[in-house]
PDB file of N, CA, C and O in Angstrom:
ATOM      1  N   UNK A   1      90.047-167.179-143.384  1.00  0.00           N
ATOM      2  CA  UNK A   1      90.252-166.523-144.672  1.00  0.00           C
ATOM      3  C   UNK A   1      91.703-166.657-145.125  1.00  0.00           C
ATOM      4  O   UNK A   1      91.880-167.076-146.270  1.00  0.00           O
ATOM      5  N   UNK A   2      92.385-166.464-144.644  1.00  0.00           N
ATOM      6  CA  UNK A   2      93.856-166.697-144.497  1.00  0.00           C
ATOM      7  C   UNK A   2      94.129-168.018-144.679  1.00  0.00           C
ATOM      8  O   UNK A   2      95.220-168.077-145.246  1.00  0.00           O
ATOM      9  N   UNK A   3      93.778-168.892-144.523  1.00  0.00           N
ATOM     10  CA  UNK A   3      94.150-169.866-144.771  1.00  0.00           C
ATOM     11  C   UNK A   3      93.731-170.389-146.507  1.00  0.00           C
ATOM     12  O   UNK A   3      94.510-170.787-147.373  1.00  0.00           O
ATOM     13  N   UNK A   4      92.483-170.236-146.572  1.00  0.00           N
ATOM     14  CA  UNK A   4      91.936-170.027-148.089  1.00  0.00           C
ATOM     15  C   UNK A   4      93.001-169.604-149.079  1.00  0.00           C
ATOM     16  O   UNK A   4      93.389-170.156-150.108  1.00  0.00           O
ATOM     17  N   UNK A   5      93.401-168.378-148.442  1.00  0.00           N
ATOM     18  CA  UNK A   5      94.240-167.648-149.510  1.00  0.00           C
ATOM     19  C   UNK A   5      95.454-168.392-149.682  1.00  0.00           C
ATOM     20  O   UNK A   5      95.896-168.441-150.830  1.00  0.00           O
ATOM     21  N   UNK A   6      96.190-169.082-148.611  1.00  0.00           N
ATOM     22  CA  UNK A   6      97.247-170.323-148.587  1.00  0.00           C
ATOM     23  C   UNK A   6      96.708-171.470-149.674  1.00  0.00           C
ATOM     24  O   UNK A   6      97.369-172.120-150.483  1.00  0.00           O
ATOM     25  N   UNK A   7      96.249-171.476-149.588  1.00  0.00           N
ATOM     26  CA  UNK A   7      95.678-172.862-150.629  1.00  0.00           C
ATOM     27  C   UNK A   7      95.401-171.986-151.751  1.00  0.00           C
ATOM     28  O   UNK A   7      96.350-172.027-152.534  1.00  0.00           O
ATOM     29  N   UNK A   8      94.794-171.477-152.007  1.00  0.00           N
ATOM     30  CA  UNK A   8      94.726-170.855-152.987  1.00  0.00           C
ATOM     31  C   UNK A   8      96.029-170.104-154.058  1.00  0.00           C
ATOM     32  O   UNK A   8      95.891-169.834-155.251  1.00  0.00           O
ATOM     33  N   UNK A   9      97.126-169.912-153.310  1.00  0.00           N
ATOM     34  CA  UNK A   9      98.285-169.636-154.036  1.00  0.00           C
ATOM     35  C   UNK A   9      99.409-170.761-153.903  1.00  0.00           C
ATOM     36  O   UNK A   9     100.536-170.608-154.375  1.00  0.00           O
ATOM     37  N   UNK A  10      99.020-171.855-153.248  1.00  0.00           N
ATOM     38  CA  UNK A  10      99.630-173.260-153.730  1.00  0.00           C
ATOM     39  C   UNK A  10      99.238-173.576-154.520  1.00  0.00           C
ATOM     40  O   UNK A  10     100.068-173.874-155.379  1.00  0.00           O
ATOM     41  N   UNK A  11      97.918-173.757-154.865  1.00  0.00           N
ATOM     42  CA  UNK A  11      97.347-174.560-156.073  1.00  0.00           C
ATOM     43  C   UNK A  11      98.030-173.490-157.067  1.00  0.00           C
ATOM     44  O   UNK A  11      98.992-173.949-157.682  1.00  0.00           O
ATOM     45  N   UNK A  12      97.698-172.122-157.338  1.00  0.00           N
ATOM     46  CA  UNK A  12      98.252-171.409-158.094  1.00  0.00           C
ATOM     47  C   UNK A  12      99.496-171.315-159.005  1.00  0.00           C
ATOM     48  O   UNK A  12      99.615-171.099-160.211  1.00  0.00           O
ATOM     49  N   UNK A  13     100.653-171.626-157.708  1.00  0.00           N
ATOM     50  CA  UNK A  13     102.589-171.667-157.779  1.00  0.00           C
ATOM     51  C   UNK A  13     102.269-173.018-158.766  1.00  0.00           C
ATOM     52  O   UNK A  13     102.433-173.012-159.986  1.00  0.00           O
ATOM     53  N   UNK A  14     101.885-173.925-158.145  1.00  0.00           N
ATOM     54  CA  UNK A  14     101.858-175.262-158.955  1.00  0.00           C
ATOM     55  C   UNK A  14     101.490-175.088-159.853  1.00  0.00           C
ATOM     56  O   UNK A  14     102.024-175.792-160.711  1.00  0.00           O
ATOM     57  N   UNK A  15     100.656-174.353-160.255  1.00  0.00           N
ATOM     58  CA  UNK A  15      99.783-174.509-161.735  1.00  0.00           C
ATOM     59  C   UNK A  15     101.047-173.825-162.670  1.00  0.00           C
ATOM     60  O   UNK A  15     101.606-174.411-163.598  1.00  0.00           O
ATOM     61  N   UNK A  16     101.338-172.531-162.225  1.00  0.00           N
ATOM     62  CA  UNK A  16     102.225-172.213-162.577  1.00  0.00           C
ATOM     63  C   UNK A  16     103.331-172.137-162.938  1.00  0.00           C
ATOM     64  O   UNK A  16     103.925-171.408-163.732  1.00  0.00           O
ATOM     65  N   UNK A  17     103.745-173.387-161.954  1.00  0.00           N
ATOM     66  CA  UNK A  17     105.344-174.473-162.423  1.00  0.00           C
ATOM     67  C   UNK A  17     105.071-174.961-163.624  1.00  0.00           C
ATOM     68  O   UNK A  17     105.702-174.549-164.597  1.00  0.00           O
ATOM     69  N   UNK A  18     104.162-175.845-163.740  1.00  0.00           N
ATOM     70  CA  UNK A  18     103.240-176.896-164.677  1.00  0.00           C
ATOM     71  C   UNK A  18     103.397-176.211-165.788  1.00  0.00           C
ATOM     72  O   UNK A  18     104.373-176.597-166.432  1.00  0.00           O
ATOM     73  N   UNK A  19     102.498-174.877-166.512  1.00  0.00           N
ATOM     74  CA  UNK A  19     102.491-174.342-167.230  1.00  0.00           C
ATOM     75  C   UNK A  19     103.904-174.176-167.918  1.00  0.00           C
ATOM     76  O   UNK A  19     104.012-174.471-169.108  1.00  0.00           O
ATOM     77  N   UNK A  20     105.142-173.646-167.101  1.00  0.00           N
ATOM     78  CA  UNK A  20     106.142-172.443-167.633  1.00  0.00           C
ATOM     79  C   UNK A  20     106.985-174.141-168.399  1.00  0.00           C
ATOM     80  O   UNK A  20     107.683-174.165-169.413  1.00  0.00           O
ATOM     81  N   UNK A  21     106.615-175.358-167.522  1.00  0.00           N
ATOM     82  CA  UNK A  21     107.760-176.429-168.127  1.00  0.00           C
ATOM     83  C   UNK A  21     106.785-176.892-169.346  1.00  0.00           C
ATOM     84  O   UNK A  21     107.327-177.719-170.079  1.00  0.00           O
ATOM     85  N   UNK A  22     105.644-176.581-169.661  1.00  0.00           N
ATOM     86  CA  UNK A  22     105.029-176.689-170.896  1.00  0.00           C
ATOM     87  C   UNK A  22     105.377-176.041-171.989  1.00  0.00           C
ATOM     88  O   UNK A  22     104.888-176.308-173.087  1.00  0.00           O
ATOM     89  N   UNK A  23     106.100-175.291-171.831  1.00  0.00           N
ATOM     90  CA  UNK A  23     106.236-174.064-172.630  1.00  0.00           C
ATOM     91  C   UNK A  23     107.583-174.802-173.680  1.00  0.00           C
ATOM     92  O   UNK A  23     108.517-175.492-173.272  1.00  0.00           O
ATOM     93  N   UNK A  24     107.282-174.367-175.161  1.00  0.00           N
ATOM     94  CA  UNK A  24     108.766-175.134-175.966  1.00  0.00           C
ATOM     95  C   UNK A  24     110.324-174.455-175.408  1.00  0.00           C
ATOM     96  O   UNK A  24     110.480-173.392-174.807  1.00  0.00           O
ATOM     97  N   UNK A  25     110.963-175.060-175.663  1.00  0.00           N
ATOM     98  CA  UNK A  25     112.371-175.036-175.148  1.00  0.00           C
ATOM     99  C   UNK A  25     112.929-174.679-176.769  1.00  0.00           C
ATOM    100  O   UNK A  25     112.339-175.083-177.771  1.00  0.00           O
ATOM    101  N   UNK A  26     113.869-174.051-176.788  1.00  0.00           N
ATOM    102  CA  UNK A  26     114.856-173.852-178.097  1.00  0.00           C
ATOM    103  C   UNK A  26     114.793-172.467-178.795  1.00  0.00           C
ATOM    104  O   UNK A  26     115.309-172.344-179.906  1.00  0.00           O
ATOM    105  N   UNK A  27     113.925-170.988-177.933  1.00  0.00           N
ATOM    106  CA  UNK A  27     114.314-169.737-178.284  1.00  0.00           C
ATOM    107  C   UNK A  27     115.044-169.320-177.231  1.00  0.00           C
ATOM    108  O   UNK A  27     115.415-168.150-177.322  1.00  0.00           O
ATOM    109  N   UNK A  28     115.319-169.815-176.407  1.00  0.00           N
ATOM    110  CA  UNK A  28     116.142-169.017-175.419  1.00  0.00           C
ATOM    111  C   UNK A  28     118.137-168.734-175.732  1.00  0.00           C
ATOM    112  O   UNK A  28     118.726-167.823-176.313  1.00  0.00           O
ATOM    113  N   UNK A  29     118.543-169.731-175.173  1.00  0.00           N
ATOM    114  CA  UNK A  29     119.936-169.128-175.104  1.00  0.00           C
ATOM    115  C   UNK A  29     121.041-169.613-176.769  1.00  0.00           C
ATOM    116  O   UNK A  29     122.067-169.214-177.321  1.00  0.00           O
ATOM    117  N   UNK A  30     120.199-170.467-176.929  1.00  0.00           N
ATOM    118  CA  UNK A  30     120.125-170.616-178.123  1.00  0.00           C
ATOM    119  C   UNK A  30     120.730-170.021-179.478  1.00  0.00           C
ATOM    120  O   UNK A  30     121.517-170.242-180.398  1.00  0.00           O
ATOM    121  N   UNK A  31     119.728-169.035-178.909  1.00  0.00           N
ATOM    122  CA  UNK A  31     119.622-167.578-180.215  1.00  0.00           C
ATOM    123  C   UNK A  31     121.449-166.667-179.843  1.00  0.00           C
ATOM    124  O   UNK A  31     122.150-166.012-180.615  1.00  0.00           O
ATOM    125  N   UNK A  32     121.621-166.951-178.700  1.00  0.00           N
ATOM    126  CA  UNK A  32     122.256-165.661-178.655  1.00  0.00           C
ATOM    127  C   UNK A  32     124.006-166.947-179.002  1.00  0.00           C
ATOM    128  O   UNK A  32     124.929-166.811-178.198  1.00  0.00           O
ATOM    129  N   UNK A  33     124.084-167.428-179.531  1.00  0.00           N
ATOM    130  CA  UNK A  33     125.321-167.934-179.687  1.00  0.00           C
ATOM    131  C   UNK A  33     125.060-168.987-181.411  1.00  0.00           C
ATOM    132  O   UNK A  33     125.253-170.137-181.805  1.00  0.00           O
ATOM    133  N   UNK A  34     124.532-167.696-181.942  1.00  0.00           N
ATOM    134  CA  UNK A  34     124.489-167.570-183.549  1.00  0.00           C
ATOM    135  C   UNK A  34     123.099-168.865-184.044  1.00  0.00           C
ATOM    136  O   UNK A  34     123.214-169.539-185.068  1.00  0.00           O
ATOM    137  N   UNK A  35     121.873-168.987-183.090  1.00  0.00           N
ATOM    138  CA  UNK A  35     121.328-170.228-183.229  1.00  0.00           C
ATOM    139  C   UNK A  35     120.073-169.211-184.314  1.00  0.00           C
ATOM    140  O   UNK A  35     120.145-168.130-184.897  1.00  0.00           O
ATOM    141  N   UNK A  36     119.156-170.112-184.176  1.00  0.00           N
ATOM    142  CA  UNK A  36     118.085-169.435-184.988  1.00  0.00           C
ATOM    143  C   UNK A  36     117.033-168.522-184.471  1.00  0.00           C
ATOM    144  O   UNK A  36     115.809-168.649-184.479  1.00  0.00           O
ATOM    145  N   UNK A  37     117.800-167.567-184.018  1.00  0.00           N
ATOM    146  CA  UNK A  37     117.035-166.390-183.234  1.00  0.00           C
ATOM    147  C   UNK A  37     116.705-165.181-183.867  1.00  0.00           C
ATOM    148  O   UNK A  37     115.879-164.470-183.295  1.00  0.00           O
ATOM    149  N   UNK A  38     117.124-164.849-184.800  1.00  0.00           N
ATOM    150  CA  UNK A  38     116.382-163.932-185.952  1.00  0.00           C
ATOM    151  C   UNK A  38     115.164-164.423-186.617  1.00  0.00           C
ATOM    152  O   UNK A  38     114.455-163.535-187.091  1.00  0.00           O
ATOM    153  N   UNK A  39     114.782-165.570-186.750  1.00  0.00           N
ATOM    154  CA  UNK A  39     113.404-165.847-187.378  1.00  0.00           C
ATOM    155  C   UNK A  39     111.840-165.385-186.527  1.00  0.00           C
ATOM    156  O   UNK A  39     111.331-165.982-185.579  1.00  0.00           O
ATOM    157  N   UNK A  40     111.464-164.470-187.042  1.00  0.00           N
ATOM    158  CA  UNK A  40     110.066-164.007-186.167  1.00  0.00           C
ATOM    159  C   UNK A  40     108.917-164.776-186.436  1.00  0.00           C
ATOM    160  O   UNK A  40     108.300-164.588-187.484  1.00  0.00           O
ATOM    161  N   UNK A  41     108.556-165.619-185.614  1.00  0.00           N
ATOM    162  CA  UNK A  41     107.467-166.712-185.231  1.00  0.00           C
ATOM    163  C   UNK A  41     106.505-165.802-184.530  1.00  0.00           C
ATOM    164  O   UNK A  41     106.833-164.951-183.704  1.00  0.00           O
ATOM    165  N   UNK A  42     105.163-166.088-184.977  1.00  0.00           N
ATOM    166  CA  UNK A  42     104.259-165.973-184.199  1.00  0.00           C
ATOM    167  C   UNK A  42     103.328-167.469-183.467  1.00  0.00           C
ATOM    168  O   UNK A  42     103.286-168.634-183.861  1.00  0.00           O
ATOM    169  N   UNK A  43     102.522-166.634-182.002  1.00  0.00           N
ATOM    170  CA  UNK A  43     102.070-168.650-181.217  1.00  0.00           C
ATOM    171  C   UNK A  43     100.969-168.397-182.427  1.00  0.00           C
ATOM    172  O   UNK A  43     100.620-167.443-183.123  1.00  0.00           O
ATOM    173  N   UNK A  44     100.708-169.449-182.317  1.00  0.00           N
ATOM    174  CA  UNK A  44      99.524-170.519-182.699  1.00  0.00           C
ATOM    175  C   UNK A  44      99.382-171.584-182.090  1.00  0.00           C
ATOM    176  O   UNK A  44     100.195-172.398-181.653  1.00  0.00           O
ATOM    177  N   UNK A  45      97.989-171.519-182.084  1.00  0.00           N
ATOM    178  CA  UNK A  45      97.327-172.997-181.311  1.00  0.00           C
ATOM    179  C   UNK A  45      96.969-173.013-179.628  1.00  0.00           C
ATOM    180  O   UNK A  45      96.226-172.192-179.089  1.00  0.00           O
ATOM    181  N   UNK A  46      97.605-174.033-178.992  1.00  0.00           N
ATOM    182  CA  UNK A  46      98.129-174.753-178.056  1.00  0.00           C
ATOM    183  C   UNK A  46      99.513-173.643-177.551  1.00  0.00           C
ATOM    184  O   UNK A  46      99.414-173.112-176.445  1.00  0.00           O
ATOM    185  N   UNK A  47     100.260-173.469-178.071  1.00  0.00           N
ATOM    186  CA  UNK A  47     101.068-172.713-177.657  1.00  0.00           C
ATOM    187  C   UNK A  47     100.627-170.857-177.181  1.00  0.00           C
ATOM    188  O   UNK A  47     100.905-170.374-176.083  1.00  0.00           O
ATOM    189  N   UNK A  48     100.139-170.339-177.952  1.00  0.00           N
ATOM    190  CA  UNK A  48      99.672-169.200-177.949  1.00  0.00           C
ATOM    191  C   UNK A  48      98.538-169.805-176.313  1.00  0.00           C
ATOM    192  O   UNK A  48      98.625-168.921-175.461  1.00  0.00           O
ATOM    193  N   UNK A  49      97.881-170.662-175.956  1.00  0.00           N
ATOM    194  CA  UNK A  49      96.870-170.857-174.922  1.00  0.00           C
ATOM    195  C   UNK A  49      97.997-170.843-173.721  1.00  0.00           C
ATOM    196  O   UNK A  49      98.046-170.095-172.745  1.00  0.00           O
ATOM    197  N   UNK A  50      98.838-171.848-174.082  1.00  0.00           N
ATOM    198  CA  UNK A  50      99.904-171.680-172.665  1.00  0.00           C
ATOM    199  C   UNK A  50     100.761-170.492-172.216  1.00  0.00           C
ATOM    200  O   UNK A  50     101.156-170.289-171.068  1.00  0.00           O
ATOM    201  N   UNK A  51     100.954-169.848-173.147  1.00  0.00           N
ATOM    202  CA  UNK A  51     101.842-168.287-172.925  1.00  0.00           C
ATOM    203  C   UNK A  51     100.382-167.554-172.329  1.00  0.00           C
ATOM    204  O   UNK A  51     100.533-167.213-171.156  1.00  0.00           O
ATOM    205  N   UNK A  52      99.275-167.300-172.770  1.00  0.00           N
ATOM    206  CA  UNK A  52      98.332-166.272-172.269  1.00  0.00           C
ATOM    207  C   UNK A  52      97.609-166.852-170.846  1.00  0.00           C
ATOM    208  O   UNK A  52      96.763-166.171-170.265  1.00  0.00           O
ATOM    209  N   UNK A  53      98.007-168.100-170.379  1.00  0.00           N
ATOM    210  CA  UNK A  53      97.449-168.837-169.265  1.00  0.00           C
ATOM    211  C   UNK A  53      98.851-168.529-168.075  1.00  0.00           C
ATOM    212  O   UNK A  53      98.743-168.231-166.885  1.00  0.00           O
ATOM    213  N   UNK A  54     100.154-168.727-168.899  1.00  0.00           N
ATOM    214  CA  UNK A  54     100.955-168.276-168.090  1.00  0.00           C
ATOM    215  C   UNK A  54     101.014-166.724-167.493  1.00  0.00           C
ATOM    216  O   UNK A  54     101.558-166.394-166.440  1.00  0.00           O
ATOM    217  N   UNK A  55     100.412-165.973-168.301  1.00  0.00           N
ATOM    218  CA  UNK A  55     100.267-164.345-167.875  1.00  0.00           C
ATOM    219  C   UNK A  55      99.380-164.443-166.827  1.00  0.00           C
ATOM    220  O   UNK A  55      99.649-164.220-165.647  1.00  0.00           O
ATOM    221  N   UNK A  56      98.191-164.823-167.331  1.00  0.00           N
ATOM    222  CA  UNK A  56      96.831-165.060-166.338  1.00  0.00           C
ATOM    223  C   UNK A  56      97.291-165.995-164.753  1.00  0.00           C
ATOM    224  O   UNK A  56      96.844-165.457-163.740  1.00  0.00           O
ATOM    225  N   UNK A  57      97.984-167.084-164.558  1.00  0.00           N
ATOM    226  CA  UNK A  57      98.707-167.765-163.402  1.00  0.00           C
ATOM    227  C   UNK A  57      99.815-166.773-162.761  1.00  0.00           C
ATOM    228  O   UNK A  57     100.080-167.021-161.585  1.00  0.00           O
ATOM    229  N   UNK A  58     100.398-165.851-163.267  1.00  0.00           N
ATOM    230  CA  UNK A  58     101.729-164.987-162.817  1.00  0.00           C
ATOM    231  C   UNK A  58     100.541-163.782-161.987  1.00  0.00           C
ATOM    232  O   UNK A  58     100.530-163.413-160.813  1.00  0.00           O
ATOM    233  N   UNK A  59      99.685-163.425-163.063  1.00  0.00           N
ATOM    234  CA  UNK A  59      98.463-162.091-161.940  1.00  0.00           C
ATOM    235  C   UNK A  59      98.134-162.516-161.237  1.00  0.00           C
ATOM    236  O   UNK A  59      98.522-162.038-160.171  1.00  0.00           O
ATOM    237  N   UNK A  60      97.282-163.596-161.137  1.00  0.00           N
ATOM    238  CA  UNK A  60      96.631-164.242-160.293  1.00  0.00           C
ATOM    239  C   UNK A  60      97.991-164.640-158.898  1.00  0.00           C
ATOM    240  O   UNK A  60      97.566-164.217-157.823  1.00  0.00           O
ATOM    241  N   UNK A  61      99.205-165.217-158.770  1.00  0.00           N
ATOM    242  CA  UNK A  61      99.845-165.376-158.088  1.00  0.00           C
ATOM    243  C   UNK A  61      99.832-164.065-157.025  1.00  0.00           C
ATOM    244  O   UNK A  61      99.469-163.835-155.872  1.00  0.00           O
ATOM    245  N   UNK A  62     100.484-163.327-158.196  1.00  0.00           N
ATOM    246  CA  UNK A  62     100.901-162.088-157.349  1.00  0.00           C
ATOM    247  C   UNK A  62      99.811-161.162-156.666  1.00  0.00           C
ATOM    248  O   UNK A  62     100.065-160.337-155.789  1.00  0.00           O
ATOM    249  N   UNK A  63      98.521-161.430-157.214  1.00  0.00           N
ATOM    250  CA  UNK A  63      97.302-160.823-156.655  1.00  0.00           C
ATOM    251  C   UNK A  63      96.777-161.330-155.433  1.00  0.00           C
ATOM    252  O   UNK A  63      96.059-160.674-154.679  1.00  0.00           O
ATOM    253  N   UNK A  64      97.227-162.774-155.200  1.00  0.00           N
ATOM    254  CA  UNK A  64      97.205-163.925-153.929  1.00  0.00           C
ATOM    255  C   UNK A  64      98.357-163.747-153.025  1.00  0.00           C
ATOM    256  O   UNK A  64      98.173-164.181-151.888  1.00  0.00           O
ATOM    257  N   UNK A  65      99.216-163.343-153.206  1.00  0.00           N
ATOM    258  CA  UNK A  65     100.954-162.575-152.513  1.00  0.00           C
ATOM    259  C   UNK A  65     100.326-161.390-151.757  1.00  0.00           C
ATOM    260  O   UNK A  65     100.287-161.256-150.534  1.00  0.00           O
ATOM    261  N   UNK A  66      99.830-160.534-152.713  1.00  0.00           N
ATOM    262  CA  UNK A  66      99.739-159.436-152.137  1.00  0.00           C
ATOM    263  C   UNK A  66      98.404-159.378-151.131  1.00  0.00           C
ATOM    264  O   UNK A  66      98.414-158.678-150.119  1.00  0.00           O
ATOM    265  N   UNK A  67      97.244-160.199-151.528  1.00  0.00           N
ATOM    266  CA  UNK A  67      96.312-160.409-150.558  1.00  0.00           C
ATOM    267  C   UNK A  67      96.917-160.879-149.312  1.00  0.00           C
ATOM    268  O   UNK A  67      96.336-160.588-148.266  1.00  0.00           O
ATOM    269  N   UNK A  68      97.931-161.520-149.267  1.00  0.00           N
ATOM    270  CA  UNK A  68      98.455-162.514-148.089  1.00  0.00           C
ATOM    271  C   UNK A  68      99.013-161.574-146.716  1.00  0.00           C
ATOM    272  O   UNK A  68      99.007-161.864-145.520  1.00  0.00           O
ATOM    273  N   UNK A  69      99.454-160.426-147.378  1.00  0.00           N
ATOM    274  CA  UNK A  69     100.555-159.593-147.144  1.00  0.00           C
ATOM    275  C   UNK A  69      99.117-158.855-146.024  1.00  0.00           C
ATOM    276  O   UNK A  69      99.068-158.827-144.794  1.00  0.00           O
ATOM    277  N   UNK A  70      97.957-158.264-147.186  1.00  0.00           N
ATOM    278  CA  UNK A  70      96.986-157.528-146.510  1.00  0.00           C
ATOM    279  C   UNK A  70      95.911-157.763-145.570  1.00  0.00           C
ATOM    280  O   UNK A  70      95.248-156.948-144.928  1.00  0.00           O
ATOM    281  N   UNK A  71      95.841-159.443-145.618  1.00  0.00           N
ATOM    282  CA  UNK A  71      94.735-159.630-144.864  1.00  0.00           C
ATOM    283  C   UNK A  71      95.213-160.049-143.713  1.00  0.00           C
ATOM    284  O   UNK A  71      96.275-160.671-143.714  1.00  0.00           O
ATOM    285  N   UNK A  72      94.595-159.817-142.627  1.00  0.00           N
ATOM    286  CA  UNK A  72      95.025-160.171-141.354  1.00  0.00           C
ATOM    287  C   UNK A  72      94.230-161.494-140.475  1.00  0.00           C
ATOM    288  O   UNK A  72      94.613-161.805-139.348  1.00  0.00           O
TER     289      UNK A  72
END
């Protein structure tokens, strides 16, 4: 069982790398050294799927962490 759960939160971390470098680049540090960080965007599309897949890969991680921790 333990081992399952090892594979199971590799495939996970990975998916999860994958996802976060999908994600657009250019609201971050950007904004804070006078860039275009006051404009309020909402996702759409493709984007809005990768931010709510990234939430769903971060639970799922940490729900596979903490199984790891409990099962013996």
């Amino acid at each position: 069982m333990k081992n399952i759960l090892y594979i199971v939160q590799i495939i996970v971390s990975v998916l999860l790398v994958v996802v976060i470098l999908l994600q657009q680049r250019g609201s971050g540090l950007g904004a804070g050294f006078g860039g275009d960080g006051s404009v309020y965007r909402t996702k759409r599309g493709a984007e809005k799927i990768i931010f709510r897949l990234t939430i769903v890969l971060a639970v799922l991680f940490l729900a596979t962490a903490l199984a790891n921790i409990f099962v013996e």
